[in-house]
C-alpha positions as CSV (number, residue, x, y, z in Angstrom):
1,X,0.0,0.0,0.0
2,X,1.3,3.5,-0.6
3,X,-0.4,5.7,2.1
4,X,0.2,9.1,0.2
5,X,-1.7,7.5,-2.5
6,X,-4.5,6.1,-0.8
7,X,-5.3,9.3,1.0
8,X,-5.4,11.3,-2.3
9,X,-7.7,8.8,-3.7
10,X,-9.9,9.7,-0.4
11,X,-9.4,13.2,-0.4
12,X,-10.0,13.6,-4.0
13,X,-13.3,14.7,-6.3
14,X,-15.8,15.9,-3.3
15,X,-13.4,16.9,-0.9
16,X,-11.4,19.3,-3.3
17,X,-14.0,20.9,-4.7
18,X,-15.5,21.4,-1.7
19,X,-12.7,22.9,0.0
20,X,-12.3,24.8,-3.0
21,X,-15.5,26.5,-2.9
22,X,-14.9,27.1,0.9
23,X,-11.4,29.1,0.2
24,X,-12.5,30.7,-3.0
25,X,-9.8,29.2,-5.1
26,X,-9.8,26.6,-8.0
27,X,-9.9,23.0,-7.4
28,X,-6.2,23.0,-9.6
29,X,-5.1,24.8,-6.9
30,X,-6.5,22.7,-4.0
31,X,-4.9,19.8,-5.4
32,X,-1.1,21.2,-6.2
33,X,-1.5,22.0,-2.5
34,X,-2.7,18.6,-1.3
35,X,0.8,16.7,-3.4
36,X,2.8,19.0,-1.1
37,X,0.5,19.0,2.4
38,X,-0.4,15.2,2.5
39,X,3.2,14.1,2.4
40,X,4.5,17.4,5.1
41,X,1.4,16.4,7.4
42,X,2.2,12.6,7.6
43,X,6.0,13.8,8.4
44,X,4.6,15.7,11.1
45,X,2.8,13.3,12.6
46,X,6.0,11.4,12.2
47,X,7.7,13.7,14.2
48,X,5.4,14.1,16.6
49,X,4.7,10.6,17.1
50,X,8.2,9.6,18.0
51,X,7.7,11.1,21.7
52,X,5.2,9.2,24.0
53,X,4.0,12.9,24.6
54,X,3.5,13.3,21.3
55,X,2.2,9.9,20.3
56,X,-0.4,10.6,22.8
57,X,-1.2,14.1,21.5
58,X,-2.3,12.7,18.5
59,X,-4.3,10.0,20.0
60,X,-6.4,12.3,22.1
61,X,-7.0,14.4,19.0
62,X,-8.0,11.5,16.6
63,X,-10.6,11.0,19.3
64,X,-11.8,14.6,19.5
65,X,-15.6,15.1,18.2
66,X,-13.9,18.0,16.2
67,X,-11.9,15.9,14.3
68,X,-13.6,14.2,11.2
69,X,-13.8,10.3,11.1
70,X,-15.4,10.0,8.1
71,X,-15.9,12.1,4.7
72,X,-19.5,12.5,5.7
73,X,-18.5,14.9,8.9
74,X,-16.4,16.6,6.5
75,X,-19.3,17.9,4.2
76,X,-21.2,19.3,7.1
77,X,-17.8,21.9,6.9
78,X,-20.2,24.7,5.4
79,X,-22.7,24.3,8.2
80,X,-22.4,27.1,11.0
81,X,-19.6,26.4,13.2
82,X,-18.4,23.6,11.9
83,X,-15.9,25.2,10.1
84,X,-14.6,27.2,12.9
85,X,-13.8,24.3,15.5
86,X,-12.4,22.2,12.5
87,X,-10.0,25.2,12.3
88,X,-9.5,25.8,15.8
89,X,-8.5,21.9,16.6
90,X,-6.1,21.8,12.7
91,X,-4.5,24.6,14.1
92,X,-3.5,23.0,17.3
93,X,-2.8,19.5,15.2
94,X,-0.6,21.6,12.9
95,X,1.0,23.7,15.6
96,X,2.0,20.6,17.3
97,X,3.4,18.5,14.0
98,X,5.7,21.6,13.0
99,X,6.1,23.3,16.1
100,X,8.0,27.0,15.3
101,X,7.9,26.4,11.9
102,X,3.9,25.8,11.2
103,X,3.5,29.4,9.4
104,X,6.9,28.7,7.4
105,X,5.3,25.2,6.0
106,X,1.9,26.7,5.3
107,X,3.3,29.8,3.6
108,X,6.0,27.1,1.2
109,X,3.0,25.2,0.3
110,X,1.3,27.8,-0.5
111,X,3.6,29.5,-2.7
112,X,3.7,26.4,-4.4
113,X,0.3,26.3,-5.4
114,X,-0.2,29.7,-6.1
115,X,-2.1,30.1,-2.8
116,X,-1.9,33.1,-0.3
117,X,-0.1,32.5,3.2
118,X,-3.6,32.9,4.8
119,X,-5.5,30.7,3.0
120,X,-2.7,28.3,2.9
121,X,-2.8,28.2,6.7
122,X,-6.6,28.0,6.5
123,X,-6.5,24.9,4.5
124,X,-3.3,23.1,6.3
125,X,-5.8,23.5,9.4
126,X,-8.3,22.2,8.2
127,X,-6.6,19.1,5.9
128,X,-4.6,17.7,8.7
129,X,-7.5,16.7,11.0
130,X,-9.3,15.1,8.3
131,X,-6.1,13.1,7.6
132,X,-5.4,12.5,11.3
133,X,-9.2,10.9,11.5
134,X,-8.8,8.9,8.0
135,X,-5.2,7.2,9.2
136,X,-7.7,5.9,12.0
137,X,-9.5,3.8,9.5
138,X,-6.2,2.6,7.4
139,X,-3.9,1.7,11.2
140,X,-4.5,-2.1,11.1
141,X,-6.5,-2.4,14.6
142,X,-7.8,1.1,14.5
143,X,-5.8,4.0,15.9
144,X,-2.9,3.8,18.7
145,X,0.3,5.4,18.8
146,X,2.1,2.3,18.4
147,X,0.2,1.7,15.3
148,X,0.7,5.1,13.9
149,X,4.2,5.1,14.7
150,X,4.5,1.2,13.2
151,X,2.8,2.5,9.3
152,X,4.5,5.8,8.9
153,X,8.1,3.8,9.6
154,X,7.1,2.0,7.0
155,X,5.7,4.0,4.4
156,X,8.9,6.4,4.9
157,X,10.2,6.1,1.5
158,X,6.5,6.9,-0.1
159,X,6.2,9.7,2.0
160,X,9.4,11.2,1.0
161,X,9.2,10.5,-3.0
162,X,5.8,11.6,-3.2
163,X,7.1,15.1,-1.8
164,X,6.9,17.8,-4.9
165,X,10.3,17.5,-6.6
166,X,12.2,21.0,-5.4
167,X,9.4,22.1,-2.4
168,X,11.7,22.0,1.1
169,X,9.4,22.4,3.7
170,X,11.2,23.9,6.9
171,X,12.1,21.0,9.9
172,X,11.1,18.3,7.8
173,X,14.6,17.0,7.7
174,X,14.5,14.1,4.5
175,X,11.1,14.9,3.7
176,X,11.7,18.2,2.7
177,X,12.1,18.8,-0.8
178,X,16.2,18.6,-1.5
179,X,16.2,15.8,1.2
180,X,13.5,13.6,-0.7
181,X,14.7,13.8,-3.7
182,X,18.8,13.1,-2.4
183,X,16.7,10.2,-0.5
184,X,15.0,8.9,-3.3
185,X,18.1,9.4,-5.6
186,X,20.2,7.5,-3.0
187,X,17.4,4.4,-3.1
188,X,17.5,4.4,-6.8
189,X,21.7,4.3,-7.4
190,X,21.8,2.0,-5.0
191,X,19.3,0.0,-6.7
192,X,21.2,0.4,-9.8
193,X,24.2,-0.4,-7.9
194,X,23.4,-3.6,-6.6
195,X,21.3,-4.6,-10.0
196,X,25.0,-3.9,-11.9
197,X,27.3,-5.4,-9.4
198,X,24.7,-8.5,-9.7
199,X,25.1,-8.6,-13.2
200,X,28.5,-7.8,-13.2
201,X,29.0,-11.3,-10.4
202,X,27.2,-13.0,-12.2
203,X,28.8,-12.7,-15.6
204,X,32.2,-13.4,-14.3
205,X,30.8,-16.8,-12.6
206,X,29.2,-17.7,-15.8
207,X,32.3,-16.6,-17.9
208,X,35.2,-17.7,-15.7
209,X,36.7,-21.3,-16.6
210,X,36.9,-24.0,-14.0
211,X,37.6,-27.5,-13.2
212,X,34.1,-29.3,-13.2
213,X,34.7,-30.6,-10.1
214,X,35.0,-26.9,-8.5
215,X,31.6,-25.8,-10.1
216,X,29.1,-26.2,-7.8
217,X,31.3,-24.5,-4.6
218,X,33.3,-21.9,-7.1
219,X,29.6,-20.7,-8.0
220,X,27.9,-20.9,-4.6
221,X,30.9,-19.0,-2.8
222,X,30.3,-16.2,-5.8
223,X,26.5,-15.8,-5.6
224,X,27.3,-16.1,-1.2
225,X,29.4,-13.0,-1.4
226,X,26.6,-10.8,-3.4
227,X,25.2,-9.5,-0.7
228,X,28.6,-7.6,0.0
229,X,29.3,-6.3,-3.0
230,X,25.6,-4.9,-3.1
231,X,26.2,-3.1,0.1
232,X,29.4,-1.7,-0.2
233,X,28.1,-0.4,-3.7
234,X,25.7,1.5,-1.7
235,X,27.8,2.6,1.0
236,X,30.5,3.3,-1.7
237,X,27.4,5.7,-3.4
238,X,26.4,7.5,0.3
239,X,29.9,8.7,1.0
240,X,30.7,9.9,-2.8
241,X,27.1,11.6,-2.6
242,X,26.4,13.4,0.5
243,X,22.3,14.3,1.6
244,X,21.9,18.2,0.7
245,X,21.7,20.0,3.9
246,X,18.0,21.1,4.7
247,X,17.2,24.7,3.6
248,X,17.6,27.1,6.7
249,X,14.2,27.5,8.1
250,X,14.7,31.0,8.8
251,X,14.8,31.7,5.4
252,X,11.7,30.5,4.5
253,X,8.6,32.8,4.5
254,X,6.2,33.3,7.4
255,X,2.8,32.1,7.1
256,X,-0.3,31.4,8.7
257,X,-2.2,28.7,9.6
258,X,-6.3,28.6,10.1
259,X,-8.5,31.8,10.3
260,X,-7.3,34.6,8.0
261,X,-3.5,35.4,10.5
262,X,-2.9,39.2,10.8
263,X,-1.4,42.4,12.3
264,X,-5.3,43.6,13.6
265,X,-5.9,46.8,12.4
266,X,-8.2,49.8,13.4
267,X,-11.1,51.8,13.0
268,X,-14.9,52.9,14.0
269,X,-15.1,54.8,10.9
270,X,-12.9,55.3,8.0
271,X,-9.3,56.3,9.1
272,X,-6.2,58.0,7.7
273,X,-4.3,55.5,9.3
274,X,-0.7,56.6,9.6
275,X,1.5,53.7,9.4
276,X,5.7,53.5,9.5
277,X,7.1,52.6,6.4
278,X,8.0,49.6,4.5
279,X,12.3,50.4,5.4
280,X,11.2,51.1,9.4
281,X,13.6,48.3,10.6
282,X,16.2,49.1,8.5
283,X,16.3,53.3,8.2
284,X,18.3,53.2,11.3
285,X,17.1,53.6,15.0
286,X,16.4,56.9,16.9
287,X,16.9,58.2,20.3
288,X,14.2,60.3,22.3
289,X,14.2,61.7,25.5
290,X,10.3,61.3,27.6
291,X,9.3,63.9,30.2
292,X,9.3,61.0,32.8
293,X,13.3,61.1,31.9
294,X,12.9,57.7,30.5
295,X,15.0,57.4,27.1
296,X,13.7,55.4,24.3
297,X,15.3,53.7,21.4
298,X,13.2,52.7,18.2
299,X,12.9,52.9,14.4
300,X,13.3,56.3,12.7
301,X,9.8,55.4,11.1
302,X,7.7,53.2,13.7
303,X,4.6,54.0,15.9
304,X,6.5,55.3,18.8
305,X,8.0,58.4,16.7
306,X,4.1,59.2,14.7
307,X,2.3,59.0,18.3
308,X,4.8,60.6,20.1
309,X,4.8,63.6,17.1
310,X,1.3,63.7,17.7
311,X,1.1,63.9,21.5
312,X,3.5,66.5,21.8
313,X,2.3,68.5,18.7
314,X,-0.3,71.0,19.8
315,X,-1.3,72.0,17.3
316,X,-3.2,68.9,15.9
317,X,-5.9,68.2,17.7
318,X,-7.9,64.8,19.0
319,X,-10.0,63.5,16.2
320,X,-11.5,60.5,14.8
321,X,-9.9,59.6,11.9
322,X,-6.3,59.9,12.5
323,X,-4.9,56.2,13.2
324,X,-1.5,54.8,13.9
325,X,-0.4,51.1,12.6
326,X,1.6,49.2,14.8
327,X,4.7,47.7,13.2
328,X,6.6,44.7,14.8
329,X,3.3,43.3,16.8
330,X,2.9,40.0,15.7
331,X,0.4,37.1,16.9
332,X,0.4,33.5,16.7
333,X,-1.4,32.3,13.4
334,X,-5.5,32.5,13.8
335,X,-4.9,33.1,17.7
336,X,-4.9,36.7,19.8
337,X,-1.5,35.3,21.1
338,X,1.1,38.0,20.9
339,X,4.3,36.6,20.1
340,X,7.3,37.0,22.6
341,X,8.8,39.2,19.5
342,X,6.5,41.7,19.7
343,X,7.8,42.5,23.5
344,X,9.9,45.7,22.7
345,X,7.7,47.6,20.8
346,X,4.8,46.9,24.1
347,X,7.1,47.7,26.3
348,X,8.1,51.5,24.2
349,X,4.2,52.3,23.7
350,X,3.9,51.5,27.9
351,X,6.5,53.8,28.6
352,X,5.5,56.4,26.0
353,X,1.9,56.3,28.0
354,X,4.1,56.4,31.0
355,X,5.6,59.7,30.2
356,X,2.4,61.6,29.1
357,X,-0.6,60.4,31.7
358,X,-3.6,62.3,30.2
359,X,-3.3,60.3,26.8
360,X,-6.0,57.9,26.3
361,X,-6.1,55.4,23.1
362,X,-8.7,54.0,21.3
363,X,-7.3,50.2,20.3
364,X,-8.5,48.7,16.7
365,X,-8.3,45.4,15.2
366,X,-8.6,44.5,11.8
367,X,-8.6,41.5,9.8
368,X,-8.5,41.5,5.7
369,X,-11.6,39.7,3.8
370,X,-10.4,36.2,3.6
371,X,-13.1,33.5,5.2
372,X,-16.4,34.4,7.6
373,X,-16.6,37.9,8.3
374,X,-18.3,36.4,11.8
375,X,-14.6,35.0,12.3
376,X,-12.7,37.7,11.1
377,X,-14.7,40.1,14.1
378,X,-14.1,37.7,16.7
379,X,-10.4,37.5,16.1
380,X,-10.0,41.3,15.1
381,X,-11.6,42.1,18.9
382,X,-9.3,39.6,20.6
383,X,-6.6,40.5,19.5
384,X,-7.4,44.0,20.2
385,X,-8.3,43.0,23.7
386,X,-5.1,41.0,24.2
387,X,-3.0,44.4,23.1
388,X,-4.7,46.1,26.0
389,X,-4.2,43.0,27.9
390,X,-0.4,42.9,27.3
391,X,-0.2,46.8,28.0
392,X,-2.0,47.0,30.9
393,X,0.7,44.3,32.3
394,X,3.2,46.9,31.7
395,X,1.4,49.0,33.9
396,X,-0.9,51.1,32.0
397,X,-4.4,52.0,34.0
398,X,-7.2,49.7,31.9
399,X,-9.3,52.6,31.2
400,X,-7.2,54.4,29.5
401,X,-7.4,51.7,26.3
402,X,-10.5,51.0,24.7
403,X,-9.8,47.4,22.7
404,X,-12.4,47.0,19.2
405,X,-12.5,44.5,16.5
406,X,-13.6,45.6,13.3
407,X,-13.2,42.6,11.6
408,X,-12.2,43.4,7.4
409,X,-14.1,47.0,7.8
410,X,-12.1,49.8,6.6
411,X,-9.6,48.0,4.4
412,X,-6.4,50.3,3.4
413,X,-6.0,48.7,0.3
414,X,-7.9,46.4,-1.9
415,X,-8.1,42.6,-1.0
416,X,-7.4,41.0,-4.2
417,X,-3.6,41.3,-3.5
418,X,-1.9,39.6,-1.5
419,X,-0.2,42.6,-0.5
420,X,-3.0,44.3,0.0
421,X,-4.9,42.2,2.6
422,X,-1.3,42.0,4.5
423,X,-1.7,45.9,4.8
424,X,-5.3,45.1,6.3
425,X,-4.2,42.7,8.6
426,X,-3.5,44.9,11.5
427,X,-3.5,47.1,14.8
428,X,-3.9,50.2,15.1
429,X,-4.0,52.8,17.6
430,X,-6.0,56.7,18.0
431,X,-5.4,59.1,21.0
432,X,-8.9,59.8,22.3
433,X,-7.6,62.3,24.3
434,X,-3.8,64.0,25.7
């Protein structure tokens, strides 16, 4: 059996389409994706299964009600909520298989399918429990980590050929797309090696003269040493022809996984949002001097320096349409989890807040227009909340921030890009008062 194979047989016609139709994207697409996903999920759960912990991980989610058994579940995904707890549980699955490189994985297989990083998330979510619940039905005995562990040991080599010649998905060590193919390379010379060092033995036993009485031993001590020639043909191969290193995960693109992933951005009404520009990080840091004689250091062109030019500028006044875009807040794909990266430029709007105590803020969140709108408001608002959450850690009074989601309201640039919907994917910030 070639697992890779039987779950694209299971996952195909229905499945695709409807998925699809879900995402907004052609079925072509859908299935480019799945020859990359289906053969990074199973090395996930490879991964994840070699660790009791982890084993037992994915045993307690093969059993969750959220995770679909059959293909029947699966078409109910349009029905209300069903498509948000499928999410919610793939992102967790996915999370867990890839660890720190979850958003890196989604966003390679989406490039490779022509697919935007948040849909690409979206669908990794929501493919990896289904093929979590089918494995179920194909683990002789039905599911256990033993059993798990037992088939993907030996449907290794499927797993790695069937990977997309040239995609290298990050921490997938031989099952990333240099390692496969070097893996499935090595398998195939050292076929070829044995097949010719075969034929080569055997031509000299057929073509070298002996007494007749010598025959029968001369032959059998030939065709006994075989074996050894075969594998020191493929050891001989492995040392002259090194496995490529893995591509540097850090390299790879950031993408996310689930619900459309975001920088929340702001906005009751319509707003001028003024946001740092695209060489912030790298125009070189500045130094300013607070009124509470704390001293901070950020980016030439970052929120700090537009809110603090407005705060101490008198001569623009409070209003309702002038926003500021956080840069450098980032969260955990489809979650309102800030990410521990995101610390310095917290801690700089705290102090900043520190230093000028009548200054209140109005906190938005926006998403862009990818999936349900209902979703997209629910995550906008908490991760809205969670900024005055994190803030309010650092010390800041809680009614001073007042947190909103405004789901994909207000976009700053048109959503048929996927550079636009990354400018709508964010947080921004109005004074209310100073």
């Amino acid at each position: 059996m070639n697992l890779v194979e039987t779950l694209k047989g299971q996952l195909g016609g229905p499945i695709v389409q409807q998925i699809a139709q879900y995402f907004g994207l052609d079925v072509s697409q859908i299935e480019k994706f799945l020859d990359g996903a289906l053969p990074s999920i199973l090395g996930g759960f490879g991964q994840l299964s070699q660790t009791a912990d982890g084993a037992s991980q994915l045993a307690t989610l093969a059993n969750s009600p959220s995770v679909p058994g059959d293909l029947e579940k699966f078409s109910q995904i349009s029905s209300p909520g069903s498509a948000d707890s499928m999410l919610a549980e793939g992102n967790s699955l996915v999370e867990k298989s890839f660890g720190g490189d979850s958003e890196a994985v989604a966003a390679k297989l989406g490039e490779h399918a022509g697919i935007d990083p948040a849909k690409a998330g979206g669908i990794l979510a929501m493919l990896a429990p289904l093929v979590l619940g089918l494995l179920g039905k194909i683990i002789p005995g039905g599911f256990s980590a033993d059993g798990l562990r037992s088939l993907l040991k030996d449907q290794l080599p499927n797993i790695a050929n069937a990977m997309p010649r040239g995609l290298s998905i990050p921490g997938l060590g031989l099952l990333s797309g240099a390692g496969a193919t070097a893996a499935a390379a090595a398998a195939t010379s050292a076929s070829s090696a044995t097949s010719g060092a075969t034929t080569y033995l055997k031509s000299v036993a057929d073509s070298t003269p002996s007494p007749a009485a010598n025959d029968s031993k001369g032959s059998n001590l030939i065709w006994a040493l075989l074996p050894l020639f075969a594998i020191g043909a493929v050891i001989a191969y492995l040392i002259m022809n090194p496995l490529p290193k893995e591509a540097d995960a850090a390299s790879e693109p950031k993408a996310l996984a689930g619900t459309p992933i975001e920088k929340p951005s702001v906005a009751t009404e319509p707003a001028a949002a003024m946001e740092p520009s695209a060489t912030a990080q790298g125009s070189g840091m500045t130094e300013k001097d607070l009124p509470s004689g704390e001293k901070l250091t950020f980016p030439a062109e970052s929120i700090e320096a537009n809110l603090i030019a407005f705060i101490e500028d008198a001569n623009r006044p409070v209003d309702k349409t002038t926003w500021f875009t956080f840069d450098r807040l980032n969260f955990d794909t489809g979650k309102a989890t800030i990410k521990p990266d995101s610390q310095a430029v917290l801690d700089n709007i705290a102090k900043i807040l520190a230093a000028y105590p009548k200054v209140k803020l109005k906190i938005g969140g926006y998403t862009d227009n990818t999936g349900n709108e209902q979703s997209n408001l629910k995550l906008s608002g908490d991760r809205a909340a969670a900024t005055r959450e994190a803030l309010v850690k650092l010390g800041v009074a809680e009614d001073r921030l007042d947190p909103e989601g405004y789901g994909s309201q207000h976009p700053k640039a048109p959503n048929d890009t996927e550079e636009g919907r990354a400018q709508n994917r964010r947080i921004d910030v109005r004074v209310t008062e100073k």
